[in-house]
ZAMARGU-4260 file (C-alpha; in steps of 0.2 Angstrom, whole numbers, plus 5000, padded with zeros to 4 digits):
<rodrens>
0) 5088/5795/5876 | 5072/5784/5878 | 5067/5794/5893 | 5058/5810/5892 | 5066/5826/5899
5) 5057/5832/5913 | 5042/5846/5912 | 5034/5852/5925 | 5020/5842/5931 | 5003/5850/5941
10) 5013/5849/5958 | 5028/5858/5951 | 5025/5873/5960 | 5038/5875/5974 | 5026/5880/5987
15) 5012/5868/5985 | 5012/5851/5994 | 5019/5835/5980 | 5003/5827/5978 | 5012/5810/5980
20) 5013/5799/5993 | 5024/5783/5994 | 5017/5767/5998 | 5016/5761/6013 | 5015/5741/6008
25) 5034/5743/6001 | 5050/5733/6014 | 5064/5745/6013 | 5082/5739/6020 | 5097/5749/6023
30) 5109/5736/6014 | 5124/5749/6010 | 5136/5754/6022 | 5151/5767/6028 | 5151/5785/6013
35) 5139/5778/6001 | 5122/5769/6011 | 5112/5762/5996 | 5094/5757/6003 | 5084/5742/5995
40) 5066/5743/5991 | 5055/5728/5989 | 5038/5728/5981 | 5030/5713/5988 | 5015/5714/5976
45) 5027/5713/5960 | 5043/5705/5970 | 5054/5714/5963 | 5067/5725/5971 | 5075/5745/5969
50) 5089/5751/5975 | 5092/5772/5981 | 5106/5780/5984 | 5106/5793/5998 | 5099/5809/5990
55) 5086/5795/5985 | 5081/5789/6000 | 5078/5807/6005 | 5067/5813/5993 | 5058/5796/5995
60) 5056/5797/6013 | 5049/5816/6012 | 5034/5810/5998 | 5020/5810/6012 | 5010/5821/6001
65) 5012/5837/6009 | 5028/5840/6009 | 5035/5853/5994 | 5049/5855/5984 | 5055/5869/5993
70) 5055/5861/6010 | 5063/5847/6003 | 5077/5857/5995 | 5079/5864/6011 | 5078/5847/6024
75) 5092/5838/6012 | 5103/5857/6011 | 5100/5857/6030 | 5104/5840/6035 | 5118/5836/6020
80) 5126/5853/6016 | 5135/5860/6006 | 5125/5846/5995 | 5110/5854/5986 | 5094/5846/5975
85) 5090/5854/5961 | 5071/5854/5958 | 5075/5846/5942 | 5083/5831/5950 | 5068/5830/5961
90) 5054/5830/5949 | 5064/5818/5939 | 5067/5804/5952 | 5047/5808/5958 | 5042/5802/5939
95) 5053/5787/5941 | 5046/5782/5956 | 5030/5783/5948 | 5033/5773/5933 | 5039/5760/5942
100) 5024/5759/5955 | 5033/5764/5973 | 5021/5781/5974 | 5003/5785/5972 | 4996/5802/5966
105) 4986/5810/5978 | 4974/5820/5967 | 4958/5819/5962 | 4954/5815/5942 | 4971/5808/5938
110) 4964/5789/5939 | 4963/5790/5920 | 4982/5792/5921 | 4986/5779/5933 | 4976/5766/5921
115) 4985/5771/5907 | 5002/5769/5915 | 4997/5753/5923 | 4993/5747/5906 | 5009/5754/5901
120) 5017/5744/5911 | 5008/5728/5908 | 5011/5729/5888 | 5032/5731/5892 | 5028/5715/5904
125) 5023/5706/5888 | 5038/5713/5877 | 5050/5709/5891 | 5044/5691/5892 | 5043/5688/5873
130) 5061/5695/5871 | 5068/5684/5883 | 5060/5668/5875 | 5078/5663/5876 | 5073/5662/5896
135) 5057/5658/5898 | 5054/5654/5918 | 5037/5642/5925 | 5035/5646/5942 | 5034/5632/5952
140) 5036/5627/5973 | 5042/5634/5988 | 5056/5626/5993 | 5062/5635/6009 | 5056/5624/6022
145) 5064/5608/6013 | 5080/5619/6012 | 5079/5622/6029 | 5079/5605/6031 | 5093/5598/6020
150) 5105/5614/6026 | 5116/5605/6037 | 5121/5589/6025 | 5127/5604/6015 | 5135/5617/6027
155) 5151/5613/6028 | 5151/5616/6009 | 5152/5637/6011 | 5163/5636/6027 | 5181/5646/6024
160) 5190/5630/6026 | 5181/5621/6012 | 5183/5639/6001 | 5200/5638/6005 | 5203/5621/5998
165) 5193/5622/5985 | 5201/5636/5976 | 5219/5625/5981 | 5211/5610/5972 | 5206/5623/5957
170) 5223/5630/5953 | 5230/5612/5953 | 5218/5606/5943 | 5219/5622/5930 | 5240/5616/5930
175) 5230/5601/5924 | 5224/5607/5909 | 5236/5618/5904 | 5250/5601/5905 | 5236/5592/5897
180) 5230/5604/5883 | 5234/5597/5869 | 5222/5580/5876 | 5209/5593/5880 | 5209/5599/5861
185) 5210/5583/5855 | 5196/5575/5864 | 5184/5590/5862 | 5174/5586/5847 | 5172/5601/5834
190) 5155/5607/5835 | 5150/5604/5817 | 5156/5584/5823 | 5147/5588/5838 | 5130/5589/5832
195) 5132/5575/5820 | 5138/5564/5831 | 5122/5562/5842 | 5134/5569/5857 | 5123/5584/5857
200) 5109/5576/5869 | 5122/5572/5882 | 5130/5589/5882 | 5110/5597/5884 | 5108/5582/5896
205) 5125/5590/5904 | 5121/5608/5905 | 5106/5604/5913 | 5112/5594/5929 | 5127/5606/5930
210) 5111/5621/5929 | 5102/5615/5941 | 5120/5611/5955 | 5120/5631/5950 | 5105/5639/5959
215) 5102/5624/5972 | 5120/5632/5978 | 5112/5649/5974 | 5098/5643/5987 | 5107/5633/6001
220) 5121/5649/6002 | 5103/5661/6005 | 5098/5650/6019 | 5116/5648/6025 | 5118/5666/6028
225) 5099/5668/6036 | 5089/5673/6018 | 5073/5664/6013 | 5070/5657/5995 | 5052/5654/5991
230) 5051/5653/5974 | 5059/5637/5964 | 5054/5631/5948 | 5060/5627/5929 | 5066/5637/5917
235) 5072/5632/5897 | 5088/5642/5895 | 5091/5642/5875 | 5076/5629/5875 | 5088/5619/5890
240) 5081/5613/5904 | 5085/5616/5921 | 5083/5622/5937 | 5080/5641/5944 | 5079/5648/5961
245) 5073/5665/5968 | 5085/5671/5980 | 5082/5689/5976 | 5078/5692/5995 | 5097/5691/5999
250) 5097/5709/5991 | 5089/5715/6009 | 5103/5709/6019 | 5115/5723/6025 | 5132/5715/6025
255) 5136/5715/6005 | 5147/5702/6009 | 5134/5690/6013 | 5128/5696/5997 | 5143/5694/5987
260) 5145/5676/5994 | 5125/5670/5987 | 5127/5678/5972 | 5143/5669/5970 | 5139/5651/5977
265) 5133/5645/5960 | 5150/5650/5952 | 5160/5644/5966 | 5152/5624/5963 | 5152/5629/5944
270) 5173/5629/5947 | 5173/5614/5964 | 5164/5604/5951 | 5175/5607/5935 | 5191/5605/5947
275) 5185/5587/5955 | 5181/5582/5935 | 5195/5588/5928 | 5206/5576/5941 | 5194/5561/5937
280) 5197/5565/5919 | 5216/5565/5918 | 5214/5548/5929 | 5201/5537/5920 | 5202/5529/5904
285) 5193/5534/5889 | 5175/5526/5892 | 5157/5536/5895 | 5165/5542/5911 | 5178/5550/5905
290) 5170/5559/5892 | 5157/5566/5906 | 5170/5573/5917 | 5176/5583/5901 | 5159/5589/5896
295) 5157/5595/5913 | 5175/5604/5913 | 5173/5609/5901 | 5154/5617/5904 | 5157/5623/5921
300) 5171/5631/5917 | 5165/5641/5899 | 5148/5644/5905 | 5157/5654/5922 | 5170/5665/5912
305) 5154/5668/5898 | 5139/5669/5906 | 5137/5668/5924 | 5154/5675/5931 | 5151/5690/5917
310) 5147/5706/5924 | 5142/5714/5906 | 5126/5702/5908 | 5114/5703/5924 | 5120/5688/5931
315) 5129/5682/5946 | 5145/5691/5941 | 5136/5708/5937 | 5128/5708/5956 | 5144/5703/5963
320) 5153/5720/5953 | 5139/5730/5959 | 5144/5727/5977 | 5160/5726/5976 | 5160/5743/5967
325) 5144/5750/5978 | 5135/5756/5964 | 5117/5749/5965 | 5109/5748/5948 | 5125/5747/5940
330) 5117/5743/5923 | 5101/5756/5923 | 5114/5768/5927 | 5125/5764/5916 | 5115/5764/5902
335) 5106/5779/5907 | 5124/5789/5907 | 5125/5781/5887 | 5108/5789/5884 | 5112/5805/5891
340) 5128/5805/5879 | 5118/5800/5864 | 5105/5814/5870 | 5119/5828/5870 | 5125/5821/5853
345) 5111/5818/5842 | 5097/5831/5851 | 5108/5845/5860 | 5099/5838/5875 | 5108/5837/5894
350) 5103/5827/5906 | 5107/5830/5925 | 5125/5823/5929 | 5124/5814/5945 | 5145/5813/5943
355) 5150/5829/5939 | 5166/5831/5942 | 5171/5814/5944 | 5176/5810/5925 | 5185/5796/5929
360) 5170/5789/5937 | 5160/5794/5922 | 5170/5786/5909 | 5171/5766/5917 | 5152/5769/5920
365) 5150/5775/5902 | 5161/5760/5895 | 5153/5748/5908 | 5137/5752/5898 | 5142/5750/5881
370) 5152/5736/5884 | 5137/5728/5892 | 5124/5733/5878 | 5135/5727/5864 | 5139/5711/5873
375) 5119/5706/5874 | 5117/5706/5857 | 5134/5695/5856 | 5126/5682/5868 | 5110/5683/5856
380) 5118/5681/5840 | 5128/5666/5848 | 5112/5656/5855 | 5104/5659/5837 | 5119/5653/5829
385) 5119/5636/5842 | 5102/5636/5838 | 5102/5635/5818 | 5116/5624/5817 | 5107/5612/5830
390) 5095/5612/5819 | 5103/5610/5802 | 5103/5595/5801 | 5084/5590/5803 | 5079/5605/5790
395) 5072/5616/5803 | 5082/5632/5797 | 5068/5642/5795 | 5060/5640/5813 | 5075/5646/5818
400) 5077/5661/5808 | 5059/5665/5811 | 5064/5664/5830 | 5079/5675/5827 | 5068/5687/5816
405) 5055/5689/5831 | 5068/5693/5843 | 5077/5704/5835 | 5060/5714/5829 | 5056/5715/5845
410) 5072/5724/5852 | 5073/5737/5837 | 5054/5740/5837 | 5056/5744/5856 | 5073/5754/5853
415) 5067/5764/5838 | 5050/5764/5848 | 5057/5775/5861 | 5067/5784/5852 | 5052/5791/5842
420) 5044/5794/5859 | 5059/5804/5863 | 5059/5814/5849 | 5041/5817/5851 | 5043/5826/5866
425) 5057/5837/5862 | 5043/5842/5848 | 5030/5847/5861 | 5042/5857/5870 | 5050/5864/5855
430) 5069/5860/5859 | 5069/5845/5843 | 5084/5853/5830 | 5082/5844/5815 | 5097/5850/5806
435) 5107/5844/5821 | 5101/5828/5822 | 5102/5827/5803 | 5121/5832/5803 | 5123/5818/5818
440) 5116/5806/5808 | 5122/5808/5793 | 5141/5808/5805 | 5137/5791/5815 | 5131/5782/5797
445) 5148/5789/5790 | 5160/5784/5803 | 5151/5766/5803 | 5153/5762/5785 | 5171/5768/5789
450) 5171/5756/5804 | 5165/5743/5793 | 5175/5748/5776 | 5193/5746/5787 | 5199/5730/5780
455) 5208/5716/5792 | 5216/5702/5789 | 5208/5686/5788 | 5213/5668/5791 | 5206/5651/5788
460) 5208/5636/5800 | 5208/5617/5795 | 5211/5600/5801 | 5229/5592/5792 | 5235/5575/5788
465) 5257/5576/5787 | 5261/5568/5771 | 5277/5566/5760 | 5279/5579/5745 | 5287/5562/5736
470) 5283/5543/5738 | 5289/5527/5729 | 5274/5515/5728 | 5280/5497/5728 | 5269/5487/5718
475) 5267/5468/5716 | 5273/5463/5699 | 5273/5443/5701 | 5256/5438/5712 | 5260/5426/5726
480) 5257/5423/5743 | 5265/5433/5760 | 5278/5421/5766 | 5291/5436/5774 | 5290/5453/5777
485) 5299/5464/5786 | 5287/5479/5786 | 5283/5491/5799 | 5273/5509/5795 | 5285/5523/5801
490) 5302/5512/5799 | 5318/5519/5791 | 5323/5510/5776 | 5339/5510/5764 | 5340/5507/5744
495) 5339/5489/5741 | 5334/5483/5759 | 5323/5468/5759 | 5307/5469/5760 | 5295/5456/5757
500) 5297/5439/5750 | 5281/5430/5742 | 5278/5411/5736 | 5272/5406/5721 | 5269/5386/5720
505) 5263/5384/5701 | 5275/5397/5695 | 5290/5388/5701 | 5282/5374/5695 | 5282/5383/5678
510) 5300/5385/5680 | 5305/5371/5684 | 5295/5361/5668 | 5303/5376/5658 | 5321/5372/5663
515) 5317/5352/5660 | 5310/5358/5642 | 5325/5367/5639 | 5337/5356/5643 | 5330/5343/5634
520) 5327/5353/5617 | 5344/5356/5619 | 5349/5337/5618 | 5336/5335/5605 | 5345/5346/5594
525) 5363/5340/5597 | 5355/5322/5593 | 5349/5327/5576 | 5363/5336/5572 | 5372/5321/5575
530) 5359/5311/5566 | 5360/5322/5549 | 5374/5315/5540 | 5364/5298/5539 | 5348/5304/5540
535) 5342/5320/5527 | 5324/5321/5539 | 5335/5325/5555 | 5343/5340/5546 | 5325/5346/5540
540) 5321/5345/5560 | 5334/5356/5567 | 5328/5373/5562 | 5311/5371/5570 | 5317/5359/5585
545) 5328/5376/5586 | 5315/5388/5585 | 5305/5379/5602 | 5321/5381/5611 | 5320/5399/5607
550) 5303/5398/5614 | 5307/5387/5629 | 5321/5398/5633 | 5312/5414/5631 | 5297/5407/5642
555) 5313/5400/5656 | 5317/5421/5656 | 5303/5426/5658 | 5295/5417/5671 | 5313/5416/5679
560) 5311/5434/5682 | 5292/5434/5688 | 5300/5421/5699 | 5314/5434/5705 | 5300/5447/5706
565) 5293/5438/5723 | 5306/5446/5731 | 5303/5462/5736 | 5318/5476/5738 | 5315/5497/5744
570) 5316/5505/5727 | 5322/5518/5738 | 5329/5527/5755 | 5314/5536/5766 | 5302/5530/5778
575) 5289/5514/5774 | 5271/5519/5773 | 5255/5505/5771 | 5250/5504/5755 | 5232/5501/5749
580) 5218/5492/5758 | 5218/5473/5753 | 5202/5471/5740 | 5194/5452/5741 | 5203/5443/5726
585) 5193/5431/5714 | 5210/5420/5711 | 5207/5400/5715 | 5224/5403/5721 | 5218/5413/5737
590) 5215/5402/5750 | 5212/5415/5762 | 5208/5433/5761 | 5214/5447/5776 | 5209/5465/5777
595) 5216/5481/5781 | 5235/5483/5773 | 5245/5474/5765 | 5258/5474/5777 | 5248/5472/5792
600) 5254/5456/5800 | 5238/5450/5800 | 5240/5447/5784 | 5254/5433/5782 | 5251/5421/5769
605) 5237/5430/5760 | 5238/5431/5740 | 5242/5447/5735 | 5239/5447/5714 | 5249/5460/5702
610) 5245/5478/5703 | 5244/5478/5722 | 5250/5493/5731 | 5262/5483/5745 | 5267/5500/5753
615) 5276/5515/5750 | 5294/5523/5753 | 5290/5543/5758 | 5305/5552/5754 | 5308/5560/5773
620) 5317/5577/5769 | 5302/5585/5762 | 5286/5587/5768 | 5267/5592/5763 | 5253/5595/5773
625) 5235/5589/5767 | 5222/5602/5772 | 5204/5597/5773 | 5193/5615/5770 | 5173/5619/5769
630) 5169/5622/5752 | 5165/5639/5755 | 5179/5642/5762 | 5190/5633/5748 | 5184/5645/5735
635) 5193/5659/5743 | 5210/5651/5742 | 5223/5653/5727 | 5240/5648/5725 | 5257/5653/5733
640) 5243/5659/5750 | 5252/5654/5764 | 5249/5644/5778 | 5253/5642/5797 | 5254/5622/5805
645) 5254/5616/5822 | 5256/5595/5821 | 5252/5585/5837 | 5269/5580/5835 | 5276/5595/5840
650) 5263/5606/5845 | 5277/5621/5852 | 5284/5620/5834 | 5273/5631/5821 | 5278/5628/5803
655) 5275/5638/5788 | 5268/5633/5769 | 5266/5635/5754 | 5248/5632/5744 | 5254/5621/5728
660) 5236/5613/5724 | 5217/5616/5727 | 5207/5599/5724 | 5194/5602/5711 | 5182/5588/5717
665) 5175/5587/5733 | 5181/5573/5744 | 5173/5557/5743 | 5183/5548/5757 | 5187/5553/5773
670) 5205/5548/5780 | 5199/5535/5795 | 5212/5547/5806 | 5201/5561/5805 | 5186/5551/5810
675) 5194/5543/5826 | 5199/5561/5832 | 5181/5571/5825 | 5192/5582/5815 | 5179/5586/5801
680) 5160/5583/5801 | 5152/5568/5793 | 5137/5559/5794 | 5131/5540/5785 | 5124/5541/5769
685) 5112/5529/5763 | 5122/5513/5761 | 5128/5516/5779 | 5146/5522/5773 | 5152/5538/5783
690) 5154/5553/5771 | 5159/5572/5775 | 5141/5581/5782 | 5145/5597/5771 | 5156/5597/5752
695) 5176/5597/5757 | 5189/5600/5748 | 5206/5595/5749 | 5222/5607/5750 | 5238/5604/5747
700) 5254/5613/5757 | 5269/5611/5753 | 5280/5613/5771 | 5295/5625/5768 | 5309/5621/5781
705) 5326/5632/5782 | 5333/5618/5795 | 5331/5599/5792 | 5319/5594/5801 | 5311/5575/5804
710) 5291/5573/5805 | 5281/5558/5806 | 5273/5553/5790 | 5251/5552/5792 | 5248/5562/5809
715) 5236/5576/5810 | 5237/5595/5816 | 5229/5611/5814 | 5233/5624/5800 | 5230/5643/5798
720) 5229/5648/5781 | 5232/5669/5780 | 5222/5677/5765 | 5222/5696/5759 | 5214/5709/5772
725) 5195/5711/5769 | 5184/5723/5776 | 5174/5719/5790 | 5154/5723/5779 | 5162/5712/5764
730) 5167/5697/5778 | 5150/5700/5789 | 5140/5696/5772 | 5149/5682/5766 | 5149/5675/5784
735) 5128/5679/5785 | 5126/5672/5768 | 5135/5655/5768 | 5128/5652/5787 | 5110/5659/5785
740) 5107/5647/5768 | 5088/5637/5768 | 5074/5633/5756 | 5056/5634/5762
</rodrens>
């Protein structure tokens, strides 16, 4: 659709000579071989390469300038029948050859023309470049005779032995990760955490050493197999540096599998390196080490299956396809099949079909292309994304949106651009039906909105903390000091087990001088009532020596039972949680003060005063699950939604949920677990205190069981919440709206 279709130029008559010679400056290599010979042209001016297929390379080979159509129609008829070339097919492979520089015109007064196209050409130069700011390139040395030199310490690296073994040592170490997943998960902070965490620099840090292993592979495999590199220099890839090499002469070698291998090289370090790292990993200990061999495992791996091992991207993995498949310019083709179907659609305009008859063929080509024009703007909105939420953090939103802006201006200006161009010269040439493109139109928009409008289910994910739905706090009612304690988090305990016994030197004192009182009134009183008979004052004495007795007595009771209270029984059956964190006490009792909880051993002999929180007796045949959720995301919810949970515990065993509360406050703590494992984002605020880097808001589920089942009381896991099906525009706003949100 972005190319015109062909008119007849000045040399279209069938008799007269093409005024167009080929240019004689151009390296051309047979580099396909047995049905279908593909040969390489290389433009030494502009380095870049072209491919033809047979047909090609015949018409290309005839352009001497005084050859015409006819006598090439009848040299390729003569020397390839029953094949035939269409005059069409000739005039439109001549204008490509001319747009992209391979031919001159041979006629005078047309230097005007060859200016403009030259400018042309310069000005999509400029466009090209400022699209791909995402990969800008600064050439810098020529590294081929230093390669030449360092080729044998590396040799043996591409020798079929050390393939062999290298892709042994990969399966073992992918049986590795699967055994280890769950440690992979665990260890792999979340992005959000990711950034704020200062990690960041060591994973750019990363991708860049990994980067520049890449292409130095790419280069050493080129002089392995007898290619030349000239061209090494720096590139920022997603504003990351590292390291590029131009091996593009590899392309001029005829046996593809030479090809495949270079092409290849940089994936095949990519894995040797994520194998020997993911072996390192599962043997060291957690330490700088160990979290380096995970970035690069990680990296080398993702970065292989994503970017560079993909063929929908003009990477290593889409020239390996193209050999494999021997189908040069895989992705011009491709794409110019899509145009020819969106041509026919929209215009009523064919375009030749060099696979007529051959549907099948037609159809993986035509998916190849769209696949591979959808996934580019995948790759594009997932850099910007990185990008803004790198950026997030130091308020620098809007470059990034102005960056994203830019870009994407300069794709649809370009796309709408040529169609316009298109459409242009269907008007010249008459053949431009508005009222069918108006009716296609008016189709495609209606069967997007449709596309957009089908509602799908949606699902929210959140880190969990496994929680009792019922607990008995056991408080201190009689302050004293830790003298015993049998108390150990996770531990089974009966009604009326012992639990703790704490000393109170002054409140036995108090008791012990109570008792004395008492006794004492008590022979006070029996001695005046002995007394009374010969004495009227001790009878007038006994009803108040009475009334202290009551009060002694009462006193006795009561610090009797404060004295009782020191020891400490399980109100209840269930499991023993810690309590509260000790606060720093202001009694002149305290003679030392612990951190941390109360039952820590630690914390023997510290004074614990009334309305401490000792621990906690979770009831263990019924469970909740505490949900940490983005606020955006919490607003969403309502009660009875259901949840899916997956605790480290038992990661093969998925339990199911009910919502039974939606925190109204954000959380002002985070749960020190979630920190050690970078479950949920923070960052310090002002007084140094870590607080969550975005509002979150607590969830509760309550775990629903049909079988009994045990789980342990304060470990994490991951939940799925399921919501009502939405459709995709309603999501895709909500999403852009709560991501894209700045202030200039």
């Amino acid at each position: 659709m972005t190319s015109a279709p062909p008119t007849s130029p000045p040399f279209s008559e069938k008799q007269s000579p093409i005024p167009v010679r080929r240019r004689k400056d151009l390296i051309v290599q047979q580099t396909g071989e047995g049905s279908h010979p593909v040969w390489t042209v290389k433009d030494p001016i502009s380095e870049r390469f072209f491919q033809l297929r047979q047909a090609d390379y015949f018409v290309f080979l005839n352009l001497d300038g005084q050859t015409s159509l006819e006598e090439i129609q009848q040299r390729f008829f003569k020397s390839h029948s029953p094949r035939q070339l269409s005059e069409e097919q000739i005039l439109i492979f001549v204008q490509r050859l001319f747009s992209q520089g391979l031919v001159h015109i041979e006629k005078f007064g047309l230097a005007d023309s060859i200016l403009e196209r030259r400018t042309r050409l310069e000005a999509n130069e400029r466009k090209q470049k400022l699209s791909s700011i995402l990969a800008i390139r600064f050439r810098g040395i020529d590294p081929d005779t230093t390669l030449e030199r360092c080729l044998p310490f590396v040799n043996w690296l591409f020798s079929p032995v050390c393939f062999v073994l290298s892709m042994l040592l990969s399966l073992f170490a992918i049986g590795i990760v699967v055994a280890e997943w769950e440690s992979v998960t665990r260890e792999m902070p979340r992005f959000g955490t990711f950034l704020k965490s200062g990690q960041f620099i060591w994973f750019a840090v990363t991708i860049g050493c990994i980067k520049v292993v890449h292409e130095l592979a790419h280069a050493f495999a080129c002089k392995r197999f007898g290619g030349e590199c000239h061209e090494l220099g720096a590139m920022l890839l997603a504003f990351t540096p590292c390291l590029y090499c131009n091996v593009s002469d590899s392309w001029l070698m005829k046996n593809r599998w030479h090809r495949i291998a270079i092409a290849g090289a940089g994936i095949y370090v990519e894995i040797l390196m994520a194998s020997i790292c993911t072996l390192l990993w599962h043997w060291s200990i957690p330490g700088t080490i160990h979290t380096i061999c995970l970035y690069i495992m990680v990296i080398s791996s993702v970065s292989t299956v994503l970017l560079n091992g993909n063929p929908l991207l003009r990477y290593d993995g889409y020239y390996i396809l193209s050999d494999l498949v021997g189908l040069p310019n895989l992705r011009s083709r491709s794409q110019g099949l899509v145009q020819g179907w969106l041509s026919q659609l929209f215009f009523g305009v064919r375009t030749p079909d060099p696979l007529r008859g051959q549907p099948l063929s037609k159809t993986l080509l035509g998916l190849y292309g769209i696949l591979s024009g959808l996934y580019i703007w995948f790759v594009i909105f997932a850099i910007l994304w990185m990008l803004y939420q790198v950026a997030k953090p130091y308020g620098l939103e809007a470059v990034v949106i102005a960056l994203g802006v830019l870009l994407l201006s300069l794709r649809v200006t370009g796309l709408f651009g040529n169609i316009l161009k298109f459409m242009k010269s269907l008007q010249q040439q008459k053949k431009f039906r508005p009222f069918r493109f108006g009716i296609a139109v008016a189709l495609a928009t209606g069967g997007l909105y449709g596309l957009l409008m089908l509602e799908f289910p949606r699902r929210l994910t959140a880190p969990c903390i496994v929680e009792a739905h019922e607990t008995l706090p056991v408080f201190i009612s009689s302050p004293g000091k830790i003298e015993f304690q049998k108390l150990t988090p996770g531990e089974a305990v009966n009604q009326g087990d012992l639990l703790a016994t704490l000393t109170n030197r002054n409140l036995e004192r108090e008791v012990l001088e109570l008792e004395v009182k008492v006794v004492q009134q008590k022979k006070k009183i029996d001695l005046l009532i002995t007394q009374q008979v010969d004495n009227p004052d001790a009878a007038a004495e006994i009803p108040s020596a009475r009334a202290k007795l009551l009060n002694y007595e009462d006193r006795f009771e009561r610090k009797q039972a404060e004295l009782e209270r020191l020891t400490l029984h399980a109100p209840g059956s269930g499991v023993l949680l810690p309590g509260e964190k000790l606060m720093k006490s202001e009694s002149t009792n305290d003679e030392f003060q612990r951190t941390g909880f109360a039952i820590e051993k630690i914390n023997d002999g510290a004074w614990l005063e009334v309305g401490t929180m000792l621990c906690r007796i979770a009831d263990d045949s019924a469970y909740e699950a505490v949900l940490y959720l983005n606020q955006s995301d919490a607003v969403l919810l309502s009660r009875k939604s259901t949840a899916s949970i997956i605790v480290t515990q038992s990661p093969g065993m998925v339990l199911t949920g009910e919502i039974i509360e939606i925190a109204t406050e954000p959380l002002k703590v985070i749960p020190p677990i979630l920190i050690r494992e970078n479950m949920i984002p923070f960052a310090p605020d002002g007084s140094g205190q870590l607080q969550p880097a975005y509002p979150i808001h607590e969830v509760r589920v309550r775990i629903i069981s049909s079988e009994k089942i045990k789980l342990a009381i304060g470990q994490t896991g991951n939940a799925t919440i399921h919501l009502a099906p939405e459709p995709v525009l309603t999501t895709l706003t909500r999403v852009l709206r709560q991501t894209f949100t700045f202030e200039l």
